[in-house]
C-alpha positions as CSV (number, residue, x, y, z in Angstrom):
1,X,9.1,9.4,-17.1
2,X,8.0,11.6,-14.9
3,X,4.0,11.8,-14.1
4,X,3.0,15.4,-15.6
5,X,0.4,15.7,-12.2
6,X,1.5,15.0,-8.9
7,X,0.2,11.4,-7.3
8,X,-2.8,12.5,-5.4
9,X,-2.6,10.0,-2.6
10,X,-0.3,10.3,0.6
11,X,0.2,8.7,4.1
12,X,-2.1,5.6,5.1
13,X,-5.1,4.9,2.7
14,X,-7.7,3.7,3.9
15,X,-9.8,0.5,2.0
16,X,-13.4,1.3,1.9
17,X,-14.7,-2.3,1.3
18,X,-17.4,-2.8,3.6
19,X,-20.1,0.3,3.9
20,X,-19.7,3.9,2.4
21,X,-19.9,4.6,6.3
22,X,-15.9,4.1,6.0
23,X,-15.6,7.6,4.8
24,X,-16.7,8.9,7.6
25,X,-14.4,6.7,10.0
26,X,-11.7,8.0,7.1
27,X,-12.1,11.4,8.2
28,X,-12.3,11.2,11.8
29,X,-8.8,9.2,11.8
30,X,-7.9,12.4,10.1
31,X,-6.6,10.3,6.6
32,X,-6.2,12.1,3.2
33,X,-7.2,9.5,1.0
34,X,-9.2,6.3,0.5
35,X,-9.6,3.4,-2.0
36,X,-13.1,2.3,-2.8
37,X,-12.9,-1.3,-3.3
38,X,-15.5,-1.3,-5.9
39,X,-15.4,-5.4,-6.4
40,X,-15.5,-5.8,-2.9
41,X,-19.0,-3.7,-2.1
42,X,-20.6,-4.6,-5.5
43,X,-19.8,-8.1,-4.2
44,X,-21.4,-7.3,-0.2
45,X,-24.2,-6.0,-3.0
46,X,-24.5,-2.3,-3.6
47,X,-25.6,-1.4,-6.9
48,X,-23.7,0.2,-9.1
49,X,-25.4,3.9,-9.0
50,X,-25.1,3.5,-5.4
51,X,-21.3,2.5,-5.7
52,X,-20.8,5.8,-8.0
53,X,-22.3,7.8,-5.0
54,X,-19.3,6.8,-2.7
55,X,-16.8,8.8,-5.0
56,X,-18.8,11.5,-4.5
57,X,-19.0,10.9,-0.6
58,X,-15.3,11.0,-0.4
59,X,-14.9,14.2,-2.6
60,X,-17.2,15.8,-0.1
61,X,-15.2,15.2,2.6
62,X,-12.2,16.5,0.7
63,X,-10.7,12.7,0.9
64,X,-8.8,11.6,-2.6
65,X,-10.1,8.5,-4.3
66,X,-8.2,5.4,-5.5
67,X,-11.0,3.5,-7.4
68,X,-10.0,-0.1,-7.8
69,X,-12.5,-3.3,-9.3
70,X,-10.4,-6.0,-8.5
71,X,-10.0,-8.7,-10.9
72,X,-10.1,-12.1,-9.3
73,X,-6.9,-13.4,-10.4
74,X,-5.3,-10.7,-8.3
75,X,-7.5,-11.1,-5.5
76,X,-10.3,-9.6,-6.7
77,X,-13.7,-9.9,-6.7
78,X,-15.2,-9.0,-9.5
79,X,-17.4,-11.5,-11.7
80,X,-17.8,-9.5,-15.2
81,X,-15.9,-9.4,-18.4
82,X,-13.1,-6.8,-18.9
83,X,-15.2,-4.8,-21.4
84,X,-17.4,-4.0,-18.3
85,X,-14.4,-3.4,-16.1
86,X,-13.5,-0.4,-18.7
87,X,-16.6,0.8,-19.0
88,X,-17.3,1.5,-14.9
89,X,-13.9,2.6,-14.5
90,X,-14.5,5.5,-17.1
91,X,-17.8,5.9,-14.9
92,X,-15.8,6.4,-11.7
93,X,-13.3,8.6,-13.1
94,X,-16.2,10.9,-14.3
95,X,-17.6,10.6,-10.7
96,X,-14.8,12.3,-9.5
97,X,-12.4,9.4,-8.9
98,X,-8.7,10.8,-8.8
99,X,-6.9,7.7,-10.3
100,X,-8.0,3.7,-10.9
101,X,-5.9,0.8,-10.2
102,X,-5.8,-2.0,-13.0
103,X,-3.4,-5.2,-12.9
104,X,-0.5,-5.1,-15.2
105,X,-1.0,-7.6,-18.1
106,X,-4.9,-7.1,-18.1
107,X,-6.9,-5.9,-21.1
108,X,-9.0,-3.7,-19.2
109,X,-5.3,-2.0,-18.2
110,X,-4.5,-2.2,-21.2
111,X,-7.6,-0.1,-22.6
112,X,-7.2,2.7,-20.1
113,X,-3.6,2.9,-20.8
114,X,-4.3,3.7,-24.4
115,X,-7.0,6.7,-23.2
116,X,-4.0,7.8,-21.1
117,X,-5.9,8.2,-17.6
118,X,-4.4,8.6,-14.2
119,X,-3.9,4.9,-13.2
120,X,-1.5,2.8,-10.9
121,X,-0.7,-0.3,-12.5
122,X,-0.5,-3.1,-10.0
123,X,1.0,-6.6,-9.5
124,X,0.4,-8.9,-7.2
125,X,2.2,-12.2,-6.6
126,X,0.4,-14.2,-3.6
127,X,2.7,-17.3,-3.8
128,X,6.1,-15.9,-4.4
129,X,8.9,-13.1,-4.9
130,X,10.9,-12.2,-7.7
131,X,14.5,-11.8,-7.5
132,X,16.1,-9.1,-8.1
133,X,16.9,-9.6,-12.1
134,X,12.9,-10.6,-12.5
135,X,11.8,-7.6,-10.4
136,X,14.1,-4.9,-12.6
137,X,12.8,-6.5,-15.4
138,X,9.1,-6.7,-14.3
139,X,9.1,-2.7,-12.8
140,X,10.8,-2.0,-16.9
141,X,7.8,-3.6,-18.5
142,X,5.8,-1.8,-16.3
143,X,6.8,1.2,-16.3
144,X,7.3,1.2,-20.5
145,X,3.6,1.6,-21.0
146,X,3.6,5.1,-18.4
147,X,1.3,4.5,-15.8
148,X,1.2,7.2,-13.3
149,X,2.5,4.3,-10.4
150,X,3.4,1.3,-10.7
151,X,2.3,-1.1,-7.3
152,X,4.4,-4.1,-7.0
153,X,3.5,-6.3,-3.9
154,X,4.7,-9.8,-4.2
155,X,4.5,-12.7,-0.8
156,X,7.5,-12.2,1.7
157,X,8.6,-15.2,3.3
158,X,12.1,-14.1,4.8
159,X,13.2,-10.6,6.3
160,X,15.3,-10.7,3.2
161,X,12.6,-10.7,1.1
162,X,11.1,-7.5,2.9
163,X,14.2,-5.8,2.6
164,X,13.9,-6.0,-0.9
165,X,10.6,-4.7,-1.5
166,X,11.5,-1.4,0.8
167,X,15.1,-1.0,-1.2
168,X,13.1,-1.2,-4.9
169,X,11.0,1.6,-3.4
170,X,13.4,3.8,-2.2
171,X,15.3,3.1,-5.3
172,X,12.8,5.1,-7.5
173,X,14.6,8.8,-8.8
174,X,12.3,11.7,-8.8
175,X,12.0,11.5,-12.8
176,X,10.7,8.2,-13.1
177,X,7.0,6.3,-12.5
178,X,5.9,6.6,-9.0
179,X,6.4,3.5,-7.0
180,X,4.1,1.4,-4.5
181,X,5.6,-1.6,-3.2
182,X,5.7,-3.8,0.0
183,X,5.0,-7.4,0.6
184,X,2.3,-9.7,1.8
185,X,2.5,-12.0,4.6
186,X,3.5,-11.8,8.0
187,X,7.4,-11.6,6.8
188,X,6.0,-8.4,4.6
189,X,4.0,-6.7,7.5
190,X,7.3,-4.9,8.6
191,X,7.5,-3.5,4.8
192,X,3.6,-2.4,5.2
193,X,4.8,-0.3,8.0
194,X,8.3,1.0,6.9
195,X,7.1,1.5,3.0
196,X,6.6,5.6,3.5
197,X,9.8,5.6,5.3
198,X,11.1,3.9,2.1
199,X,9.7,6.6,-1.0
200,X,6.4,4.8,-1.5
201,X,3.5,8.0,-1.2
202,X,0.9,5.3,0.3
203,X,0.3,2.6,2.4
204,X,-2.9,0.4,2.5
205,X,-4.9,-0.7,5.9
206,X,-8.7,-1.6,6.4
207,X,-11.0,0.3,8.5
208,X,-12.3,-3.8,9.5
209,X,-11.2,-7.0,8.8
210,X,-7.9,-7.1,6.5
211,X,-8.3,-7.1,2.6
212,X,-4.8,-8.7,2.2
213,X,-2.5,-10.8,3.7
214,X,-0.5,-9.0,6.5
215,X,-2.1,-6.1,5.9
216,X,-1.5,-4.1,9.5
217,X,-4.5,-2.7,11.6
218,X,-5.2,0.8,11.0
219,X,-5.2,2.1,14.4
220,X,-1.9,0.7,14.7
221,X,-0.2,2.7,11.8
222,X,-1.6,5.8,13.2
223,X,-1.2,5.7,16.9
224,X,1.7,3.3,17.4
225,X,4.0,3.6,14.4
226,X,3.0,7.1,13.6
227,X,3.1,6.4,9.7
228,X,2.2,10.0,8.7
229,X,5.3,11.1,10.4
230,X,7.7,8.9,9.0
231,X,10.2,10.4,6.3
232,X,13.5,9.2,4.4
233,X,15.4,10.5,7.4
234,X,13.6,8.2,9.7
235,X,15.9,5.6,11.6
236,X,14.6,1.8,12.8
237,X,14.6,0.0,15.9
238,X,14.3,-3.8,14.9
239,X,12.8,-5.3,17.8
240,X,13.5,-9.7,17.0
241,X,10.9,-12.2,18.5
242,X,6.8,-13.4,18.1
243,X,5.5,-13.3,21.6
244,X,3.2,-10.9,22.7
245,X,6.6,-8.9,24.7
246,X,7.8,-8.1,21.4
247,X,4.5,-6.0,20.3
248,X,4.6,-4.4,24.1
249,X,8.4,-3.5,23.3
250,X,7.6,-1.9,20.3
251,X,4.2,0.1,22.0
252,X,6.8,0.8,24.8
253,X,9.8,2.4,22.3
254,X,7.7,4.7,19.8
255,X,6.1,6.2,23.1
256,X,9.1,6.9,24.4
257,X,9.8,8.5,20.9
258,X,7.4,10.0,20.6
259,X,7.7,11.4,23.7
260,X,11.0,12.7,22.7
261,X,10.1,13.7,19.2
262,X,12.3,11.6,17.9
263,X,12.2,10.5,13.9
264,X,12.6,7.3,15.0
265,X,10.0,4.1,14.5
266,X,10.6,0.5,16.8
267,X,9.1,-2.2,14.5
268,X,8.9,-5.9,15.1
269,X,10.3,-7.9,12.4
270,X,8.1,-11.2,12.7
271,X,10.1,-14.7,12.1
272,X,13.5,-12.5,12.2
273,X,16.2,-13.2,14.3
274,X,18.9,-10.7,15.2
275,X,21.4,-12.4,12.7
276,X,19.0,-11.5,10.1
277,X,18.9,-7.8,11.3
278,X,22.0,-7.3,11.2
279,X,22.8,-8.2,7.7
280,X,20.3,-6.4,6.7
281,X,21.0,-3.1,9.3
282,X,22.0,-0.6,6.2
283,X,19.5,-1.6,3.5
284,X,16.5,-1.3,6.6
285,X,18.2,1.9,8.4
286,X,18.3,0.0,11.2
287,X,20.1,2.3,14.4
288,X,19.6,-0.1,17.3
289,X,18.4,-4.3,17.6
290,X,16.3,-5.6,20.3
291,X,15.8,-9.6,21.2
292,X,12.9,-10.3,23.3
């Protein structure tokens, strides 16, 4: 079923996780939404009034807010009982938060389900992916208990395994539960960039260190893959190879596109080879392969 609001979050969204200064890098980089990684500055220790204050920093600078408090089995950081979990999510949601993220399968997801709240319900799976029959099954279950988004981000290990993250994505009719989804790892980075490209509204990058595995540099989905720009009409240039010539390729080709206003992105497609490409040329809207 269709969300009854629109999903407030767009284009690359920035993880505030280290200092409520992020909001302000946020808005120089020209981003329309953020998500305050509650767990992680409660952990760096900011109190909990102050934490609240962040929403409100972000609303101020017109920037929507994904609240998440990460729960440690997915990542997370957060050391308190669920009960707790529910009770500061309420908090940031009258703070001005736009939508929470809670992990499918949780009781504190389970609890804000019931009061019917904007909410992406998340998975992650830092070990593995689910095959096609497990992932229909898994974004079913999911989307059963009407979430505003579902997030599904499982560990890529093989171009294929990419390519399957961006097709569930793009798979998504315009009646049914928003969907986030791209893999971890350095196989997954590709999705991280292409995701947008692919039906998903967001993609996540750090203002510092990453917060996840193969999570891309910020800078670099703004000024060299142009991410805001990207659109289901945009074609791929797969560039194959892991030496440093394959990233100067890429920089090279979406200059040149750029240059040229082309909707067209060059990505590198880490541990790939040009076999691999090409099987998968349709399902990644790949126009042209290069081998450095």
């Amino acid at each position: 079923m269709q969300p009854q609001n629109p999903f407030p979050l767009r284009g690359v969204i920035g993880v505030v996780a280290n200092s409520p200064d992020e909001i302000d890098l946020a808005s120089a980089k020209g981003l329309q939404c953020v998500e305050i990684r509650a767990d992680l500055l409660l952990d760096c220790g900011m109190a909990l009034n102050e934490l609240l204050s962040v929403i409100g920093k972000a609303k101020a600078a017109d920037l929507a807010t994904l609240f998440t408090l990460r729960h440690p089995t997915h990542g997370g950081k957060f050391g308190g009982n669920e009960d707790e979990r529910v009770a500061i999510n309420r908090r940031a949601l009258s703070a001005g938060a736009d939508i929470i993220d809670l992990e499918w399968n949780t009781d504190a997801s389970a609890a804000m389900l019931a009061e019917n709240v904007p909410m992406v319900l998340s998975y992650h799976d830092f070990t593995g992916m689910p095959d096609d029959s497990q992932l229909n099954s898994l974004t079913g279950e999911m989307c059963a208990t009407r979430p505003t988004a579902i997030k599904i981000v499982p560990t890529a290990s093989t171009t294929a395994d990419a390519a399957r993250m961006l097709r569930w994505s793009n798979s998504a009719t315009p009646a049914e539960v928003v969907r986030i989804g791209f893999a971890m790892g350095e196989s997954g980075s590709c999705s991280r960039i292409l995701t947008t490209a692919f039906g998903a509204p967001i993609t996540y990058a750090s203002f510092g260190e990453a917060v996840a595995p193969g999570q891309v540099a910020i800078a670099e989905l703004l000024n060299i893959y142009r991410v805001p720009e990207l659109n289901q009409h945009t074609s791929v240039t797969a560039v194959a190879g892991d030496s440093s010539t394959a990233m100067e390729t890429v920089v090279r080709l979406n200059e040149e596109y750029q240059a040229e206003s082309r909707n067209i992105v060059a990505v590198n497609f880490a541990g790939a080879s040009v076999e691999d490409l090409n099987r998968y040329r349709t399902d990644l809207r790949i126009e042209t392969i290069h081998s450095t």
